[in-house]
C-alpha positions in Angstrom: 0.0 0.0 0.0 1.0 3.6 -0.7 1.8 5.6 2.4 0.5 8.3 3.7 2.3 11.2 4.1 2.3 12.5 7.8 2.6 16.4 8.7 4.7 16.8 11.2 6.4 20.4 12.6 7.4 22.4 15.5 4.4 24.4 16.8 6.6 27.8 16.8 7.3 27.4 13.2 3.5 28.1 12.0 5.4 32.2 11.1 7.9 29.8 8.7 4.5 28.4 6.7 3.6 31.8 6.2 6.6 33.2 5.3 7.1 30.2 2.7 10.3 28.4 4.6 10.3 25.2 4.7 9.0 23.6 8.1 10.5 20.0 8.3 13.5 21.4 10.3 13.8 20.9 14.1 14.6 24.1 15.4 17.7 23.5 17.9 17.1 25.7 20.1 13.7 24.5 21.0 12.3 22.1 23.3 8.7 21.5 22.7 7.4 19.9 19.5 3.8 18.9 18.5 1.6 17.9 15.9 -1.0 20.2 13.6 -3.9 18.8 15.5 -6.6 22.0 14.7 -5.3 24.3 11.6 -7.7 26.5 10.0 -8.1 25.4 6.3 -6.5 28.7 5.1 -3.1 27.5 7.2 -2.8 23.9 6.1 -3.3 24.4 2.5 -0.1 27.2 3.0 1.5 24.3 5.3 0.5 21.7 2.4 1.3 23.7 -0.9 5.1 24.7 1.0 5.5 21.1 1.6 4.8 20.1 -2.2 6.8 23.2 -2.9 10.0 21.9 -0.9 9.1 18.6 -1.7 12.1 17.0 0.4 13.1 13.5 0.5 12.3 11.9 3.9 11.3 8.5 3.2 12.7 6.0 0.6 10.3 2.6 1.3 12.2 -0.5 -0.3 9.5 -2.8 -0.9 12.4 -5.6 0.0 10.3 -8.8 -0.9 6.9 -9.6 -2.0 7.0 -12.9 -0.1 4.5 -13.0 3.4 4.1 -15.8 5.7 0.5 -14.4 6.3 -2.3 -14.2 3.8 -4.0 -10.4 5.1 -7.4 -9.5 3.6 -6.6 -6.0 3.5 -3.2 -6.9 0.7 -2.2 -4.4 -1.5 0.4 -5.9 -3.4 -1.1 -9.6 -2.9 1.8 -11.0 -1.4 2.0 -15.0 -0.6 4.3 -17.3 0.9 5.7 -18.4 -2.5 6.2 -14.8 -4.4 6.1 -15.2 -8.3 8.6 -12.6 -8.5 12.4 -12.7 -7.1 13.6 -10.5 -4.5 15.5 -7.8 -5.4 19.1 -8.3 -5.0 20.4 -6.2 -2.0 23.8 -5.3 -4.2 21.1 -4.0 -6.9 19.6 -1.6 -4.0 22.6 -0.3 -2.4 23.8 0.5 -6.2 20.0 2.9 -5.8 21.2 4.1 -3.0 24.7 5.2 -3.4 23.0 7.4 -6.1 21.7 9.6 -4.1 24.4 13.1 -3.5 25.3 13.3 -0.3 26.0 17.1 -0.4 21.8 17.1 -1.6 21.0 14.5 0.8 18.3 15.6 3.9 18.2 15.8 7.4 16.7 13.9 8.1 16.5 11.0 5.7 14.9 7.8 6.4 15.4 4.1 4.5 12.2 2.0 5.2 12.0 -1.4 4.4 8.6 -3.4 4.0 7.4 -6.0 1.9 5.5 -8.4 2.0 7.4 -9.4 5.3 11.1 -8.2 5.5 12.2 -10.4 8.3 12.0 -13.1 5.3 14.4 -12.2 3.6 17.8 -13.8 5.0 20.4 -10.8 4.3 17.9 -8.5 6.0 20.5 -7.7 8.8 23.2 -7.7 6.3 20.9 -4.8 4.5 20.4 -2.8 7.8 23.9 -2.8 8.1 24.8 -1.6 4.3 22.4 1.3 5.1 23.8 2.2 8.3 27.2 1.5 6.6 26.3 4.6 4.0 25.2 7.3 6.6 21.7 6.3 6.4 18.8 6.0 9.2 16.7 2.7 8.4 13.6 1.3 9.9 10.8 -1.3 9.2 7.5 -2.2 9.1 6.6 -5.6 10.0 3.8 -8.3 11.1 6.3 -9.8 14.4 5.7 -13.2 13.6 9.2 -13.8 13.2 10.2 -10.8 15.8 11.5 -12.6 18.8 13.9 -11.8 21.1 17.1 -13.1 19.0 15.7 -11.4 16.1 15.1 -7.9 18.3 19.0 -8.3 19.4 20.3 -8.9 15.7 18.3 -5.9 14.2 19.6 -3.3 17.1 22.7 -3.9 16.4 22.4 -3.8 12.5 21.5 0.0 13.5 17.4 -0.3 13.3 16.2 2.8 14.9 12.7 2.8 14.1 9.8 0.0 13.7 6.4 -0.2 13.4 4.6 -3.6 13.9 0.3 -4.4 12.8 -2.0 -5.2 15.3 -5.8 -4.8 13.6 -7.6 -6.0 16.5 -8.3 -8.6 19.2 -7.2 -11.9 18.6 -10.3 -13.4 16.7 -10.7 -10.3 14.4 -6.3 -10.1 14.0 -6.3 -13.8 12.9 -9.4 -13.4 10.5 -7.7 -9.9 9.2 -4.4 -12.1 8.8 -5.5 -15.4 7.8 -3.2 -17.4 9.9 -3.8 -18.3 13.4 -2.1 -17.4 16.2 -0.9 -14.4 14.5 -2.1 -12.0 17.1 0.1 -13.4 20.2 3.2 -12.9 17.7 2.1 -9.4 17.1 2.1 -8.8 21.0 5.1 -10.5 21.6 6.8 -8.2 18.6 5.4 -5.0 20.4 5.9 -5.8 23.9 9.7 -6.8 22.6 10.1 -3.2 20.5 8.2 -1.3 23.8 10.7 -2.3 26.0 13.5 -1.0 24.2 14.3 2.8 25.2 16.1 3.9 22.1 13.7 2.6 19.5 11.3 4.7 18.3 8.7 2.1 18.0 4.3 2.2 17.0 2.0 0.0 16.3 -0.8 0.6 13.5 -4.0 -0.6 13.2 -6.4 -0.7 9.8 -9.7 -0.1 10.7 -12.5 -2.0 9.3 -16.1 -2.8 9.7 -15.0 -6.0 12.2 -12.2 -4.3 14.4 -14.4 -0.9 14.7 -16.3 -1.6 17.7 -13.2 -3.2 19.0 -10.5 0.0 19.1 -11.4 1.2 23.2 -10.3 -2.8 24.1 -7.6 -2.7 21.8 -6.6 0.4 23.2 -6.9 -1.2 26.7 -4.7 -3.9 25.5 -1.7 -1.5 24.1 -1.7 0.5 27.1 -0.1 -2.4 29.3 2.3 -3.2 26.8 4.4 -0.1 27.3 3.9 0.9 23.7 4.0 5.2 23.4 2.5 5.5 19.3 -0.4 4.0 18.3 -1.6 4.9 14.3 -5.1 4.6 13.2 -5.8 4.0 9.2 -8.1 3.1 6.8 -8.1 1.0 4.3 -6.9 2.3 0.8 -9.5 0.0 -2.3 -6.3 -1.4 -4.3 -5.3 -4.8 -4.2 -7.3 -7.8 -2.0 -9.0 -5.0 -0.4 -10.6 -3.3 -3.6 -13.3 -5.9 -3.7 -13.6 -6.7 0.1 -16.8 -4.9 1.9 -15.5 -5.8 5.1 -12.2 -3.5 5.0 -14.5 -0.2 4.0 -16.3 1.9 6.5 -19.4 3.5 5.8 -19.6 7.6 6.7 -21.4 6.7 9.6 -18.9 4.3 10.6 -16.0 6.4 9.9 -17.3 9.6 11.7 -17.7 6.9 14.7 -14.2 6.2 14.4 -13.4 9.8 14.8 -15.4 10.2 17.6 -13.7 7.8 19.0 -10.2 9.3 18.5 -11.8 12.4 19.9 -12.7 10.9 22.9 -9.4 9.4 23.7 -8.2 12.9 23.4 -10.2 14.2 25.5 -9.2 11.9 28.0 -5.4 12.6 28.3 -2.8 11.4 31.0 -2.4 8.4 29.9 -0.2 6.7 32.8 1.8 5.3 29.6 1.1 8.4 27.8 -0.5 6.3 24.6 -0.5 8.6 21.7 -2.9 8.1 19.2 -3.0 9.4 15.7 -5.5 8.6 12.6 -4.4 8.6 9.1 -7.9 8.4 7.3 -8.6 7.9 3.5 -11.1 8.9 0.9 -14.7 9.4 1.7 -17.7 9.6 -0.6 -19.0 12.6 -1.6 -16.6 14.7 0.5 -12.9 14.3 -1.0 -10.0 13.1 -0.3 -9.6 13.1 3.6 -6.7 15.1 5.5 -4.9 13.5 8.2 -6.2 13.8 11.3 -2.9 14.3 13.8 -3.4 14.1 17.2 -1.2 15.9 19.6 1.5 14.8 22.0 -0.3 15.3 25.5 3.0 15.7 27.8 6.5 17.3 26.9 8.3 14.6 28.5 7.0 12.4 26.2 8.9 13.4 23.5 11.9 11.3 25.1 15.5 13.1 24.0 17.2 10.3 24.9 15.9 8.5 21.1 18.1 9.1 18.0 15.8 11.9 16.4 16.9 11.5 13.2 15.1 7.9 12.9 11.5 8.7 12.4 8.6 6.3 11.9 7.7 5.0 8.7 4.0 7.0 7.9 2.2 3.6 6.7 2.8 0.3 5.0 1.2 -2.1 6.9 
């Protein structure tokens, strides 16, 4: 799936919007940070038409293998156990990525590798290390069946700094979502694993559907005792297995309960774990394409200076 792109700036650079600067720099001198939670339409079509404008590159998503050990309804690229294409030789990747200048190369600049399931491919620590090797920041996005505790070890010290693993609901609705059982224990094992683990900047995201909906306050019970601080909301974009799948689509009245109930655990706040919770919404009918709805970080300690900030989370391949 294609992911979304996720605004993200210091709240005392809304002058630099205005003024036509370009807002994906941290300013060093300040502390705070936060997310556009509540911009008037006139301010995030400046903030979004700067962006487009400046157009840097943040993210480079290496789509590593097309192979999956599980069979998810919600597919894009219909991956399977036994691919019919051939992974793309790491040696033909790091020949892409030496491409890039490094006098035009951002700050920061993050390599993001998905699949299918990247923990499948053999040389996967082999590749975190290349990256790392070249100056880069890389992360991953993956479903933790294979993410055990050997596995957690290997990738920390091939230089992973970031990682976001799927859970898409309780266990009876993950499996169905997944088509393999037992894949929901795996997934909490994976996020428990990453959540313990001080300098990795770690979430867990979640595609909403018409099974899991009613599900999301448990779920959100669930993630809160896992020690887990980033939890990202979706919905489903109609290409691949999902196109033709009525269960992965909300309805509008389903989807403005879903923002209620985002609303609602913002209103909350003070989270003992300090859960923060962002949606990432698609298309709905009749009204558009649909912003991203970015929810706020609640406490200032949260922001946790002690993480590498230069390794950010991939916005969204799940």
């Amino acid at each position: 799936m294609q992911p979304f792109h996720t605004a993200k700036i210091n709240v005392f650079n809304y002058y630099n919007i205005l003024l036509g600067k370009s807002c994906t720099k941290r300013c060093k001198n300040l502390k705070t940070e936060g997310y556009i939670c509540s911009m008037n339409p006139f301010l995030f079509r400046l903030f979004r038409d700067n962006e487009i404008k400046v157009h840097e590159l943040n993210y480079l998503f290496w789509e590593c293998t097309t192979r999956c050990n599980l069979r998810c309804r919600h597919c894009g690229s219909d991956c399977s156990v036994q691919s019919r294409e051939k992974d793309m030789p790491l040696e033909d990747f790091l020949k892409a990525l030496d491409t890039i200048p490094k006098e035009h190369r951002p700050k920061p600049f993050t390599v993001v590798l998905t699949g299918g399931e990247p923990l499948l491919r053999p040389d996967i620590v082999k590749a975190g290390l290349e990256i790392c090797r070249r100056g880069f920041g890389w992360s991953m996005v993956s479903n933790g069946w294979f993410y055990d505790a050997a596995m957690h070890q290997r990738l920390k010290d091939a230089g992973m700094g970031a990682i976001t693993i799927s859970l898409d609901g309780l266990e009876d609705t993950h499996d169905w979502m997944r088509g393999v059982p037992g894949s929901y224990f795996r997934a909490l094992r994976a996020i428990k694993l990453v959540a313990s683990e001080p300098l990795l900047n770690a979430d867990v995201v979640t595609c909403v559907n018409k099974r899991n909906l009613a599900q999301l306050p448990e779920l959100h019970l669930v993630l809160s005792t896992t020690g887990i601080k980033q939890w990202r909301l979706f919905t489903v974009i109609p290409i691949g297995r999902a196109a033709q799948d009525p269960e992965m689509h909300l309805s509008d009245e389903e989807f403005v309960s879903l923002m209620e109930f985002i609303k609602a655990r913002r209103e909350e706040g003070g989270h003992e774990n300090n859960l923060q919770l962002r949606g990432l919404p698609g298309p709905i009918r009749g009204a558009g394409p649909r912003r991203p709805l970015l929810l706020p970080r609640r406490r200032e300690h949260s922001l946790r200076p002690h993480r590498r900030p230069h390794l950010r989370l991939p916005q969204h391949r799940p």
